[in-house]
CHARMM internal coordinates of N, CA and C (Angstrom, degrees):
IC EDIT
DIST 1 N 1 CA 1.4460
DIST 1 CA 1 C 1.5269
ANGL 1 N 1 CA 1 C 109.81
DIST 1 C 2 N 1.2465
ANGL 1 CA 1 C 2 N 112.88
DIHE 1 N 1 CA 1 C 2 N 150.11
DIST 2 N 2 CA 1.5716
ANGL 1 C 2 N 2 CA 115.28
DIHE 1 CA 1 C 2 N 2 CA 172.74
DIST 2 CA 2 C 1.5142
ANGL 2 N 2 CA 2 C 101.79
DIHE 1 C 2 N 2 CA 2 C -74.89
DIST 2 C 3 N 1.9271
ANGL 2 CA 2 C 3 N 86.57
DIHE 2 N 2 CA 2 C 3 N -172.48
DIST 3 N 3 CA 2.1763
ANGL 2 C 3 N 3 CA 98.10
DIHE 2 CA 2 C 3 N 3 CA -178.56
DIST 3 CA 3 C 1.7472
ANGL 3 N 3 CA 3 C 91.90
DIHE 2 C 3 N 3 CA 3 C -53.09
DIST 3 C 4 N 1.2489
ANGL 3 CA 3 C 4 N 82.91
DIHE 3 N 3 CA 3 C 4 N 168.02
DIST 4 N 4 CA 1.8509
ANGL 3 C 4 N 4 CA 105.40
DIHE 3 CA 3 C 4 N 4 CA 155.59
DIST 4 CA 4 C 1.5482
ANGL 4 N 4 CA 4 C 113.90
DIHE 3 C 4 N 4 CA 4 C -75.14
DIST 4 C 5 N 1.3176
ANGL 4 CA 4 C 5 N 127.09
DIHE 4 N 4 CA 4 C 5 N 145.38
DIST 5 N 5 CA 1.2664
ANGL 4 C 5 N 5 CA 140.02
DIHE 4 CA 4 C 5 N 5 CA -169.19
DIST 5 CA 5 C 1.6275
ANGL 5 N 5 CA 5 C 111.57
DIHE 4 C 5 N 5 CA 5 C -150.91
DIST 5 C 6 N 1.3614
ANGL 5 CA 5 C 6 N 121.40
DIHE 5 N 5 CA 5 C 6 N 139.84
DIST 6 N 6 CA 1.3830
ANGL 5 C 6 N 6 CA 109.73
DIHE 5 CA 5 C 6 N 6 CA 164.98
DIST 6 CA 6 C 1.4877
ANGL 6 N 6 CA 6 C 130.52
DIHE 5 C 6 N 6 CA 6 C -83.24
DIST 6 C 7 N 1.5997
ANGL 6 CA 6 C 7 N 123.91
DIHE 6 N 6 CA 6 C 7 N 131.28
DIST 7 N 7 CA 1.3871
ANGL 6 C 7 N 7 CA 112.25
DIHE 6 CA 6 C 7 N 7 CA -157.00
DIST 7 CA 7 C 1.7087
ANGL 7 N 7 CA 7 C 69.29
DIHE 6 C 7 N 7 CA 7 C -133.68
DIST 7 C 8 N 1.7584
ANGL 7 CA 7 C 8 N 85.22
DIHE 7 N 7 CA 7 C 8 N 148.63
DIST 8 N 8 CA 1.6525
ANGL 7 C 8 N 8 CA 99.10
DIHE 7 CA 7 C 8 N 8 CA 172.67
DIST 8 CA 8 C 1.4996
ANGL 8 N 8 CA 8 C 83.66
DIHE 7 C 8 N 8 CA 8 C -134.94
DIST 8 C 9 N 1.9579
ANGL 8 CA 8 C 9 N 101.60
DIHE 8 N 8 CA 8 C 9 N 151.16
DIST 9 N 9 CA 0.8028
ANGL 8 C 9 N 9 CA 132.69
DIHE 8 CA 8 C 9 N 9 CA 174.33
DIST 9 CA 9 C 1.4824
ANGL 9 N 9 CA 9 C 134.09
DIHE 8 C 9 N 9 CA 9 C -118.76
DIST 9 C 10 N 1.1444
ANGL 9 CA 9 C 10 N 154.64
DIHE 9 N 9 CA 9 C 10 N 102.44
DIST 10 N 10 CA 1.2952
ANGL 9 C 10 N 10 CA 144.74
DIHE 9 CA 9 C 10 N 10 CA 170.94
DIST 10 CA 10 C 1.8125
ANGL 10 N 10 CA 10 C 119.14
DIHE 9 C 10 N 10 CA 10 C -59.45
DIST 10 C 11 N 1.1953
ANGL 10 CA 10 C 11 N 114.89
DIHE 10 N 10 CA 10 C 11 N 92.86
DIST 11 N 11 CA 1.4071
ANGL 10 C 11 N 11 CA 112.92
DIHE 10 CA 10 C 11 N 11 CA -174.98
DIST 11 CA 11 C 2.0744
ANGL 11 N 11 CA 11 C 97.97
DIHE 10 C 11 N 11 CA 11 C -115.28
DIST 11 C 12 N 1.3716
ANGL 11 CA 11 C 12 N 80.06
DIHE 11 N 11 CA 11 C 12 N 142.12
DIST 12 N 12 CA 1.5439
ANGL 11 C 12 N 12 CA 99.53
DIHE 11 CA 11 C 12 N 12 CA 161.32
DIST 12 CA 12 C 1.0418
ANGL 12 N 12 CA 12 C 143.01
DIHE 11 C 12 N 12 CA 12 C -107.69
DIST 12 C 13 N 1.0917
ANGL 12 CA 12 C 13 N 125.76
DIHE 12 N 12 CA 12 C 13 N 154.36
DIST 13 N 13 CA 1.9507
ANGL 12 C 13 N 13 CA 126.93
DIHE 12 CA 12 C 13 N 13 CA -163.17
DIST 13 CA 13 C 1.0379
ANGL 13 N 13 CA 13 C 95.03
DIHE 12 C 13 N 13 CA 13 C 84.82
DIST 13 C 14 N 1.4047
ANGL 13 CA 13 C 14 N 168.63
DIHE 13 N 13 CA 13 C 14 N 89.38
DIST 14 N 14 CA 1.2884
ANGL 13 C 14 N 14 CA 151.94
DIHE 13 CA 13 C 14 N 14 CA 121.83
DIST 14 CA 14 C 1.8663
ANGL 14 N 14 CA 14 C 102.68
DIHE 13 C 14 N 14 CA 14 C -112.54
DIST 14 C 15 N 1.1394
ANGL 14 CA 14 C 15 N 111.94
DIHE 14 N 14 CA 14 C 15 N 116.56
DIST 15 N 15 CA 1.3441
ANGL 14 C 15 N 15 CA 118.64
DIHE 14 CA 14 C 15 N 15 CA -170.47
DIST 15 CA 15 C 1.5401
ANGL 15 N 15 CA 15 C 125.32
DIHE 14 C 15 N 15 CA 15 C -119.32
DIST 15 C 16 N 1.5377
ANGL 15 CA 15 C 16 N 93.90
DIHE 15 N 15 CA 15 C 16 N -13.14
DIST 16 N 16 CA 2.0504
ANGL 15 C 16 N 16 CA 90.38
DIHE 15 CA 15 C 16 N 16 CA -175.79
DIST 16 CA 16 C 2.0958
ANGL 16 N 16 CA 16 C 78.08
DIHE 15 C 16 N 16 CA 16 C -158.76
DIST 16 C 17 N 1.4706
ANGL 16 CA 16 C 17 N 90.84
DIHE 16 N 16 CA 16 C 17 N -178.92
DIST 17 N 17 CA 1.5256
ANGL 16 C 17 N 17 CA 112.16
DIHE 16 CA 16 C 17 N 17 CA 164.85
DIST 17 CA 17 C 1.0513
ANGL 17 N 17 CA 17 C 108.69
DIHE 16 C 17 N 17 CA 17 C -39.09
DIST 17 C 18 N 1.3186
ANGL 17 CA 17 C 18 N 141.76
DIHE 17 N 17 CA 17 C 18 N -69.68
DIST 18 N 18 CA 1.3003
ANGL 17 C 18 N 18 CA 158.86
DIHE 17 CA 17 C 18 N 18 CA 173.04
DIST 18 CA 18 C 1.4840
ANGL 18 N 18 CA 18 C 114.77
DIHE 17 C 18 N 18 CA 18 C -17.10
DIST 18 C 19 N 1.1932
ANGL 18 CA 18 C 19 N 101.94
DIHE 18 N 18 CA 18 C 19 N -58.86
DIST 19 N 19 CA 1.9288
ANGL 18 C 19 N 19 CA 107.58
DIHE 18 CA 18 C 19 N 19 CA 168.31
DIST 19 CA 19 C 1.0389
ANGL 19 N 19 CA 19 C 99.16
DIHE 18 C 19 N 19 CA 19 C -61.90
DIST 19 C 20 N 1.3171
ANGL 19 CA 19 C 20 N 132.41
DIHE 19 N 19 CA 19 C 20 N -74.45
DIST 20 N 20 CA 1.6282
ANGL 19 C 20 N 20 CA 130.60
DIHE 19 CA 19 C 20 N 20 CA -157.34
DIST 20 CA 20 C 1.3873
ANGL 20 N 20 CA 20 C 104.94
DIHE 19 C 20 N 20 CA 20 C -47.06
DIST 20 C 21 N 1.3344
ANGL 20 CA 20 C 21 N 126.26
DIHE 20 N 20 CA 20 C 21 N -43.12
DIST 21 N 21 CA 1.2773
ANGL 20 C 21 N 21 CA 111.60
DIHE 20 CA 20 C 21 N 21 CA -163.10
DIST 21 CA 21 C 1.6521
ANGL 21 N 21 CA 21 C 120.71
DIHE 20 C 21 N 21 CA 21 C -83.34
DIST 21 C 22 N 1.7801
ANGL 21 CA 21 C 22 N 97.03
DIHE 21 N 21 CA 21 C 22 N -20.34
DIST 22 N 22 CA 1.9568
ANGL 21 C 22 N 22 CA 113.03
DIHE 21 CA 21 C 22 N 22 CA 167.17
DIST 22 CA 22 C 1.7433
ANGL 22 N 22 CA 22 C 108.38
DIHE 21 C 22 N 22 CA 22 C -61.94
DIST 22 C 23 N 1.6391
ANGL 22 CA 22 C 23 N 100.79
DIHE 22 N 22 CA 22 C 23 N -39.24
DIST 23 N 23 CA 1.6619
ANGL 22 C 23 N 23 CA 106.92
DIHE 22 CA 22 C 23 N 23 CA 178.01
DIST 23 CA 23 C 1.3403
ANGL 23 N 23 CA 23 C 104.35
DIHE 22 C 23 N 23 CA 23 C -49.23
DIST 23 C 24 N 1.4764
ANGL 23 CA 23 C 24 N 107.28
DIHE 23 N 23 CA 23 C 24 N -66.72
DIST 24 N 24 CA 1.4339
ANGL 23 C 24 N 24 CA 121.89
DIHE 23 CA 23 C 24 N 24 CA -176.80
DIST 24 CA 24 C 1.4280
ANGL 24 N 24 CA 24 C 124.38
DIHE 23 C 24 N 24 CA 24 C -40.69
DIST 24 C 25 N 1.2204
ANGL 24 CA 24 C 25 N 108.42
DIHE 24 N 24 CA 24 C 25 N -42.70
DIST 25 N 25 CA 1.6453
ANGL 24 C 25 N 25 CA 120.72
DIHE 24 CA 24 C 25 N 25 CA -166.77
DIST 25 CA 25 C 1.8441
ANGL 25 N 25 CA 25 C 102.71
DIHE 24 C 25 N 25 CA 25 C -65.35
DIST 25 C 26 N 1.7003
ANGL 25 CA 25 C 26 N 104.12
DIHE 25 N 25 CA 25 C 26 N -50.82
DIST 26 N 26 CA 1.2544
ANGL 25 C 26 N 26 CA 114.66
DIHE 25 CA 25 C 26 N 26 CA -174.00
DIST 26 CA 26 C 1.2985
ANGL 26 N 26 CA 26 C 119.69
DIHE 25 C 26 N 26 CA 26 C -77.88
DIST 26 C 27 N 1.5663
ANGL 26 CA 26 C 27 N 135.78
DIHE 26 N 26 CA 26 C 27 N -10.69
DIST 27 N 27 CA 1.1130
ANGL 26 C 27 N 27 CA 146.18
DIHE 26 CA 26 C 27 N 27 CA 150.89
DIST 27 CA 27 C 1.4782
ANGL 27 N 27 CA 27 C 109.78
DIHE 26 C 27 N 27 CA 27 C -66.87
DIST 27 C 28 N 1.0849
ANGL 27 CA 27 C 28 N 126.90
DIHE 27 N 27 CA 27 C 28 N -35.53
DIST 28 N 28 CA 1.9278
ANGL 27 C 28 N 28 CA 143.65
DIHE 27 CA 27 C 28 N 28 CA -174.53
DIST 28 CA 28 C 1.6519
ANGL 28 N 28 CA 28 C 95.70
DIHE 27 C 28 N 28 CA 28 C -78.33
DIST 28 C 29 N 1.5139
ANGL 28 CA 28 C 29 N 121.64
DIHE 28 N 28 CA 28 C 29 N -49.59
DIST 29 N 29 CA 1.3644
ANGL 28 C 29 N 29 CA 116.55
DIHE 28 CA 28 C 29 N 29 CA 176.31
DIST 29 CA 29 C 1.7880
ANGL 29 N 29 CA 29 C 114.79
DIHE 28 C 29 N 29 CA 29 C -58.93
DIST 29 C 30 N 1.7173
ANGL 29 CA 29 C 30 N 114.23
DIHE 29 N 29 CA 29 C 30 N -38.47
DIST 30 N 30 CA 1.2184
ANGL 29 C 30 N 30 CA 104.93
DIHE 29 CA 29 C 30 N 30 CA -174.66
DIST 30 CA 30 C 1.8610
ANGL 30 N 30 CA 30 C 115.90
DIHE 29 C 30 N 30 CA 30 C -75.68
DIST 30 C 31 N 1.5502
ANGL 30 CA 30 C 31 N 104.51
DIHE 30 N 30 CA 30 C 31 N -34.73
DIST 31 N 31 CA 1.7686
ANGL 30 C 31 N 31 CA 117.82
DIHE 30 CA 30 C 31 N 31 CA 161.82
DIST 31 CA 31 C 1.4177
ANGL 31 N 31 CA 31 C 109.64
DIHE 30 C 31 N 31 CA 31 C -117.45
DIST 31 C 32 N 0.9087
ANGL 31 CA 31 C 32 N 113.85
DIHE 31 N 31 CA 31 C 32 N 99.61
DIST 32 N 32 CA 1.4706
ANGL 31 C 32 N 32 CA 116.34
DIHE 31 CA 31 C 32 N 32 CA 162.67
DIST 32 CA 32 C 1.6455
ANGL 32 N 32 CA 32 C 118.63
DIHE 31 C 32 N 32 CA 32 C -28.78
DIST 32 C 33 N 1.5503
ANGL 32 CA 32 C 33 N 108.79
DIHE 32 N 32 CA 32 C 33 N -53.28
DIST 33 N 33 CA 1.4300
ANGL 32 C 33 N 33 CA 132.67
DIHE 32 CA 32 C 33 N 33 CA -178.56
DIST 33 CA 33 C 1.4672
ANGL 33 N 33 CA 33 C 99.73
DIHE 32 C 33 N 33 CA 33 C -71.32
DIST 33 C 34 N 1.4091
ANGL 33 CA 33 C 34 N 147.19
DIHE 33 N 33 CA 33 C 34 N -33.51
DIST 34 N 34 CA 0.6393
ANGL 33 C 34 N 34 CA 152.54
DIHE 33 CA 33 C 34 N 34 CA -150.93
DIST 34 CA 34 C 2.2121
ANGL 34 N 34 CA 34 C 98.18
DIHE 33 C 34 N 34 CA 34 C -52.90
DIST 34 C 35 N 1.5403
ANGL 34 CA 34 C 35 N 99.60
DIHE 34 N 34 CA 34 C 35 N 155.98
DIST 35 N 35 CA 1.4509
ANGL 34 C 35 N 35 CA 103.64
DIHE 34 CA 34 C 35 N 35 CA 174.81
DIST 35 CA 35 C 1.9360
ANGL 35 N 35 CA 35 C 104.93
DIHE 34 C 35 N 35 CA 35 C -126.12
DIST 35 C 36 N 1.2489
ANGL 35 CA 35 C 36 N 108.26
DIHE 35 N 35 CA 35 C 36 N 127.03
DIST 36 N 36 CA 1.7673
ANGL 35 C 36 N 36 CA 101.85
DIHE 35 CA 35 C 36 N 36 CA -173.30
DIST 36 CA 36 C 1.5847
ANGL 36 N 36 CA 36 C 99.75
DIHE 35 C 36 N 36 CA 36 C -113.95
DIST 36 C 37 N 1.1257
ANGL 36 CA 36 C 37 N 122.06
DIHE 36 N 36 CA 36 C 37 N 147.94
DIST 37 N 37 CA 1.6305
ANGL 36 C 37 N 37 CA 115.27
DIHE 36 CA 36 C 37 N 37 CA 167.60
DIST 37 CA 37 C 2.2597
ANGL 37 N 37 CA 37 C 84.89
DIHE 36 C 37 N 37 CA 37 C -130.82
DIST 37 C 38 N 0.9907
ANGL 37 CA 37 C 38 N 98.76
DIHE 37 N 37 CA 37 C 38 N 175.13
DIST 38 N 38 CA 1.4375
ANGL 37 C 38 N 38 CA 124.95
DIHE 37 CA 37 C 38 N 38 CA 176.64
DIST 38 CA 38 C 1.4282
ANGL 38 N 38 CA 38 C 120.47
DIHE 37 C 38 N 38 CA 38 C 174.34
DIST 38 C 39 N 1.4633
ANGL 38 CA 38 C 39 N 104.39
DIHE 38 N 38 CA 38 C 39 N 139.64
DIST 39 N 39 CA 1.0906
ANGL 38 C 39 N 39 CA 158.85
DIHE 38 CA 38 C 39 N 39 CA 164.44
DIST 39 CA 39 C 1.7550
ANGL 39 N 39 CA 39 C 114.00
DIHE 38 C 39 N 39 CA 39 C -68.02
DIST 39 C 40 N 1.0179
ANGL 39 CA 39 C 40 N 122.84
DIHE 39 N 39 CA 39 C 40 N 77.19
DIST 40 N 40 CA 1.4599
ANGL 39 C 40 N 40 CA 113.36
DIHE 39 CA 39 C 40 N 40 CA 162.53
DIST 40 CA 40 C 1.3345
ANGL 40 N 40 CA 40 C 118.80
DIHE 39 C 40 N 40 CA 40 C -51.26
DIST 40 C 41 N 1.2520
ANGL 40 CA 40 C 41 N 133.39
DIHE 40 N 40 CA 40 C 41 N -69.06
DIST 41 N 41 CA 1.4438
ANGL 40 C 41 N 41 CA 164.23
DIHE 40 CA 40 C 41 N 41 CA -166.95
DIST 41 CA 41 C 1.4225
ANGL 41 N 41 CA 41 C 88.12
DIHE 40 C 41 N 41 CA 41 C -33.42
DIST 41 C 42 N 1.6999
ANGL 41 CA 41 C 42 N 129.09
DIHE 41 N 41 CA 41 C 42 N -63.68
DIST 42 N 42 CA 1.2986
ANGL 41 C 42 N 42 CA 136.94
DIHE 41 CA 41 C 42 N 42 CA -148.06
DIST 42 CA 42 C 1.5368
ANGL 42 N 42 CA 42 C 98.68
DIHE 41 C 42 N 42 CA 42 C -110.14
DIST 42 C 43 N 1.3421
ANGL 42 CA 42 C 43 N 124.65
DIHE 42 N 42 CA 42 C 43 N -13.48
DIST 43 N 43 CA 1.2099
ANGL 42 C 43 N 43 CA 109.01
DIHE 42 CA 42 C 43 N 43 CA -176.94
DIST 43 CA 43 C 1.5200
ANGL 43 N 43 CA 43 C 121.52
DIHE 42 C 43 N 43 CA 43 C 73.08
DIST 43 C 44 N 1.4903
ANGL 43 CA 43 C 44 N 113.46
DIHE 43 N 43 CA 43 C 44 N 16.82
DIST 44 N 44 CA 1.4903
ANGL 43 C 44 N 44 CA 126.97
DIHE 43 CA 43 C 44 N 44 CA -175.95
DIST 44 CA 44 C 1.8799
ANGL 44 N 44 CA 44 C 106.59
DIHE 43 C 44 N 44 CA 44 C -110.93
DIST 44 C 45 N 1.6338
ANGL 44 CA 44 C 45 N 95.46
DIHE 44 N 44 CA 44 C 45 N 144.62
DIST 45 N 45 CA 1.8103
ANGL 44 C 45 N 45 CA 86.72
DIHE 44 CA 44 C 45 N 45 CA -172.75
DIST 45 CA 45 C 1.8501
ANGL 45 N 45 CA 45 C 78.37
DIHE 44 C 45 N 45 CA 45 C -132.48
DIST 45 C 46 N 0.8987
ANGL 45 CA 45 C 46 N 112.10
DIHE 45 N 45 CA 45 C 46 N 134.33
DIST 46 N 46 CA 1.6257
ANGL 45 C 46 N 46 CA 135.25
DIHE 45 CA 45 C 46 N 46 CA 168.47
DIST 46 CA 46 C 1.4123
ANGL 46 N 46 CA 46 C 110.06
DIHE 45 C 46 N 46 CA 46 C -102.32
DIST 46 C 47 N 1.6517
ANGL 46 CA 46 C 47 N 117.96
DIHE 46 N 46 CA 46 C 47 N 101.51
DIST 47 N 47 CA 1.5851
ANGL 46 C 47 N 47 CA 131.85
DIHE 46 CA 46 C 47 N 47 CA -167.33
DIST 47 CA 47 C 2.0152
ANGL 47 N 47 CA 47 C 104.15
DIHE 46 C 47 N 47 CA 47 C -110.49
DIST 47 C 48 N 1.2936
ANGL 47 CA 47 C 48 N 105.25
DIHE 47 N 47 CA 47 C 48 N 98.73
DIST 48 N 48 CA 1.4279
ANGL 47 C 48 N 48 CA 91.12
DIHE 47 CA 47 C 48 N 48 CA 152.21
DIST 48 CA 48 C 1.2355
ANGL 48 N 48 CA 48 C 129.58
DIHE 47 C 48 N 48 CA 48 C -89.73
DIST 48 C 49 N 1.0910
ANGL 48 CA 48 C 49 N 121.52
DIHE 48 N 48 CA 48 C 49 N 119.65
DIST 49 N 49 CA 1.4625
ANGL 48 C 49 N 49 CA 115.97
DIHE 48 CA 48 C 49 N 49 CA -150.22
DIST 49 CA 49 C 1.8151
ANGL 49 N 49 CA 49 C 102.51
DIHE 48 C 49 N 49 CA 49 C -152.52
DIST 49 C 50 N 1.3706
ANGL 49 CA 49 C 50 N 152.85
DIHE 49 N 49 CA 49 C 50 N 139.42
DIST 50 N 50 CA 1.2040
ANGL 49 C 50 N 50 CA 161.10
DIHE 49 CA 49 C 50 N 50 CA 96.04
DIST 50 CA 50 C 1.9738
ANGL 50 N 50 CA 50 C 108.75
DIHE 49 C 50 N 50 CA 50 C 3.32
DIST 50 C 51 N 1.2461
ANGL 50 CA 50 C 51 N 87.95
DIHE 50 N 50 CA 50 C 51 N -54.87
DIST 51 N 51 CA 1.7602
ANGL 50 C 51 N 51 CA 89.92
DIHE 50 CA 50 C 51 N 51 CA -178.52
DIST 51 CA 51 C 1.3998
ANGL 51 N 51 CA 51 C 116.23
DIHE 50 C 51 N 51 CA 51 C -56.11
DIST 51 C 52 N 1.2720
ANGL 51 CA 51 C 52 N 109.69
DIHE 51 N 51 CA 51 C 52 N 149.41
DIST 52 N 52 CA 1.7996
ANGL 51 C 52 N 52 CA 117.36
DIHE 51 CA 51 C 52 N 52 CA -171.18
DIST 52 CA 52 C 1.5398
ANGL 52 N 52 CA 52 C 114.71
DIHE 51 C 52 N 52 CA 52 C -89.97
DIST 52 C 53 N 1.7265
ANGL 52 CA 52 C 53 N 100.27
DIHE 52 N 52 CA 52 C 53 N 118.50
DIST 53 N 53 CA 1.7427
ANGL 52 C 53 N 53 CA 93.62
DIHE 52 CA 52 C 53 N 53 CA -169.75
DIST 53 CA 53 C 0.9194
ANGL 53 N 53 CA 53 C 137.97
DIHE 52 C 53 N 53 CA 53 C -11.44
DIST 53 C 54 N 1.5032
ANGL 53 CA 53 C 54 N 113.88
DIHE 53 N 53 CA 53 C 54 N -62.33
DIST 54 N 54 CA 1.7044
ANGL 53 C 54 N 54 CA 135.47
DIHE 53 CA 53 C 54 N 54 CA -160.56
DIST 54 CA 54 C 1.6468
ANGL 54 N 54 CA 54 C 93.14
DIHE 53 C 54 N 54 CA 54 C -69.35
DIST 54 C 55 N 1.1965
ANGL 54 CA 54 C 55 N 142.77
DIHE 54 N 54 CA 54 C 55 N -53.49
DIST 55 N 55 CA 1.2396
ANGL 54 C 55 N 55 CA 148.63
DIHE 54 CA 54 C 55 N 55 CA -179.35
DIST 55 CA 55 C 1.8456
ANGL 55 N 55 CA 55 C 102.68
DIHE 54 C 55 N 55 CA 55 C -35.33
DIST 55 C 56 N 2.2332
ANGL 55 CA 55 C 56 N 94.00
DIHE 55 N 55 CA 55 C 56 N -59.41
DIST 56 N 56 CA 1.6940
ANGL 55 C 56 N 56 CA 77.31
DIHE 55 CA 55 C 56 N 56 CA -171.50
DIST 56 CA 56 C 1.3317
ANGL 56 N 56 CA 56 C 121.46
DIHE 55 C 56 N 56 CA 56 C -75.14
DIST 56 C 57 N 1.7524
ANGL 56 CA 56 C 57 N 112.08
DIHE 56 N 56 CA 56 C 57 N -24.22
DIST 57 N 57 CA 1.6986
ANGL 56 C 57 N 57 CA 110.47
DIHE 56 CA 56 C 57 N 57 CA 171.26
DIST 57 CA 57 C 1.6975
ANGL 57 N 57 CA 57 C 117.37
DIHE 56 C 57 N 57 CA 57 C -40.90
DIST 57 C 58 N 1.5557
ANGL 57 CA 57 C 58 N 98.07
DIHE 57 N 57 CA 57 C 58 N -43.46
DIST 58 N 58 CA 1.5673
ANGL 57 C 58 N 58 CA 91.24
DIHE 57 CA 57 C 58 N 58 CA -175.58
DIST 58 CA 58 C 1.2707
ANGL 58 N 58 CA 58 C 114.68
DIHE 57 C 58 N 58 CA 58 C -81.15
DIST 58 C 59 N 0.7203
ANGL 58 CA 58 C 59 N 119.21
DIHE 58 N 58 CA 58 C 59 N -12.88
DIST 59 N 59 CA 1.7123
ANGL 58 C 59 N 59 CA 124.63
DIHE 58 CA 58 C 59 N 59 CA -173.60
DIST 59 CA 59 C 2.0214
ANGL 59 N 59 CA 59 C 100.62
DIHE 58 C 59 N 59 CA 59 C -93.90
DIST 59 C 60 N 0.9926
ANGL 59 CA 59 C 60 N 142.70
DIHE 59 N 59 CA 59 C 60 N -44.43
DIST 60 N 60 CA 1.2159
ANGL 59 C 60 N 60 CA 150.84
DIHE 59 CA 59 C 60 N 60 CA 160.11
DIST 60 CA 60 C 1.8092
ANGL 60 N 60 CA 60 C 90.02
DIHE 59 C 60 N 60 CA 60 C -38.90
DIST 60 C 61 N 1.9378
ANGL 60 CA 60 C 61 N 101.41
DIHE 60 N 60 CA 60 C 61 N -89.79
DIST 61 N 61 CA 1.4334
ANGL 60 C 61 N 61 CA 105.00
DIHE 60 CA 60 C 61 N 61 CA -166.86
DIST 61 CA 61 C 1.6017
ANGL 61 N 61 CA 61 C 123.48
DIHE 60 C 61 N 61 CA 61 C -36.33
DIST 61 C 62 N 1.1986
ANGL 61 CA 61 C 62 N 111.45
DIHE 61 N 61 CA 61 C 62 N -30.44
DIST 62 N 62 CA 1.7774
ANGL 61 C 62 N 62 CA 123.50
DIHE 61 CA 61 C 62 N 62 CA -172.62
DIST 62 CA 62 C 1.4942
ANGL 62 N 62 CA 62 C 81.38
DIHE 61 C 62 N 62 CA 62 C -90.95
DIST 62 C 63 N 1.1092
ANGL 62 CA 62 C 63 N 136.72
DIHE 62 N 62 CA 62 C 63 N -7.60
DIST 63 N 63 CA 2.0880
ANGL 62 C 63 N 63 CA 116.05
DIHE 62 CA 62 C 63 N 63 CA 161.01
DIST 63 CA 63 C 1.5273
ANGL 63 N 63 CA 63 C 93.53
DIHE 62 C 63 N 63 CA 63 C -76.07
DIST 63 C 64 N 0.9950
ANGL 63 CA 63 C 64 N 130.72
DIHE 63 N 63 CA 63 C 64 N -13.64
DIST 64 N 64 CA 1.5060
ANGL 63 C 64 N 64 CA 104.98
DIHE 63 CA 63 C 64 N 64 CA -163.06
DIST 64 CA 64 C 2.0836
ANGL 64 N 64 CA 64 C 122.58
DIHE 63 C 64 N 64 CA 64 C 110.87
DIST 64 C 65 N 1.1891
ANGL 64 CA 64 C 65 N 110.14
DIHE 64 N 64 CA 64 C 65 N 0.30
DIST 65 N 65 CA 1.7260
ANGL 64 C 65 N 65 CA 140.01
DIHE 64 CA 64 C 65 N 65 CA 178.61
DIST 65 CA 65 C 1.4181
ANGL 65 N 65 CA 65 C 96.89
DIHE 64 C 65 N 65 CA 65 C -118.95
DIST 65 C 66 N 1.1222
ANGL 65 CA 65 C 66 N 106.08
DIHE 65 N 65 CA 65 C 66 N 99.52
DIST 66 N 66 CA 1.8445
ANGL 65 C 66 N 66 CA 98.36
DIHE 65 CA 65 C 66 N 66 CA 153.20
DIST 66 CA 66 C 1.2750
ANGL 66 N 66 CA 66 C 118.89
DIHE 65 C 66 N 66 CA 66 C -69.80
DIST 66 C 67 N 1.5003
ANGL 66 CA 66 C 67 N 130.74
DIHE 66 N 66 CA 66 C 67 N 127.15
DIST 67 N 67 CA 1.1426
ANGL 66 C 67 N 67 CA 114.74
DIHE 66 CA 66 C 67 N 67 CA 154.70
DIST 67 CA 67 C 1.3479
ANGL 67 N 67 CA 67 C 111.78
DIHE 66 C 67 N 67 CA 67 C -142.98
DIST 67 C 68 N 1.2724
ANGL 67 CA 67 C 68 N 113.44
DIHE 67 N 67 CA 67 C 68 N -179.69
DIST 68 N 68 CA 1.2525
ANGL 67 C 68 N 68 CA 121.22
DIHE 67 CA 67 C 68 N 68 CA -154.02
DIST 68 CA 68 C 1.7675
ANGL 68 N 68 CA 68 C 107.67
DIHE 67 C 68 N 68 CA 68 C -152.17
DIST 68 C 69 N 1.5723
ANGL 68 CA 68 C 69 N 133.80
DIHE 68 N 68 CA 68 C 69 N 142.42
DIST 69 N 69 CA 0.9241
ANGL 68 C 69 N 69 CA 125.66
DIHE 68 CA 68 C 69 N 69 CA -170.48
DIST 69 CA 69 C 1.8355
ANGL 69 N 69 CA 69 C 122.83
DIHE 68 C 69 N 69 CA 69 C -66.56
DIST 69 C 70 N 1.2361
ANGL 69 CA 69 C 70 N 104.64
DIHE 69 N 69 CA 69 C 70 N 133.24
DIST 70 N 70 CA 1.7750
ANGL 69 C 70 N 70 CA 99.85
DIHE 69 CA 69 C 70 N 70 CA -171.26
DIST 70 CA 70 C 1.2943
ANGL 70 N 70 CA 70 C 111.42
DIHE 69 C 70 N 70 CA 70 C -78.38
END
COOR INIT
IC SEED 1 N 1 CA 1 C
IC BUILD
C-alpha cells in the first residue's frame, strides 16, 4: 500500500450508530490501520487510510452504503 492520505467519501444510507460502525468495520477490514471519522448529519465519512479509494468505495457500496468519492 502507499502513505496514508485523507479520502472523503459521500456514502448513503447511514442512519444511526449502527451504520457508522458497519461503514467502519468494512473500511477496518480493507486497512486494519486505517482511521474513519463520520458524519451522519452530512452523509460524509473521512478515511485515512493507505488503501486505494476505488477499493474502499466498492467494498463500503457491496456493504450495502453506496458511496462514492467527495
Amino acid at each position: 500500500m502507499a502513505t496514508s492520505e485523507t479520502i472523503r467519501f459521500r456514502v448513503e444510507g447511514m442512519t444511526c450508530g449502527g451504520c457508522a460502525a458497519a461503514v467502519t468495520k468494512v473500511v477496518q477490514r480493507q486497512d486494519p490501520g486505517a482511521e474513519v471519522a463520520i458524519d451522519l448529519a452530512t452523509g460524509m465519512v473521512d478515511v485515512r487510510s493507505a488503501a486505494d479509494a476505488a477499493t474502499l468505495a466498492a467494498a463500503i457500496t457491496k456493504a450495502g452504503y453506496p458511496a462514492a468519492r467527495a
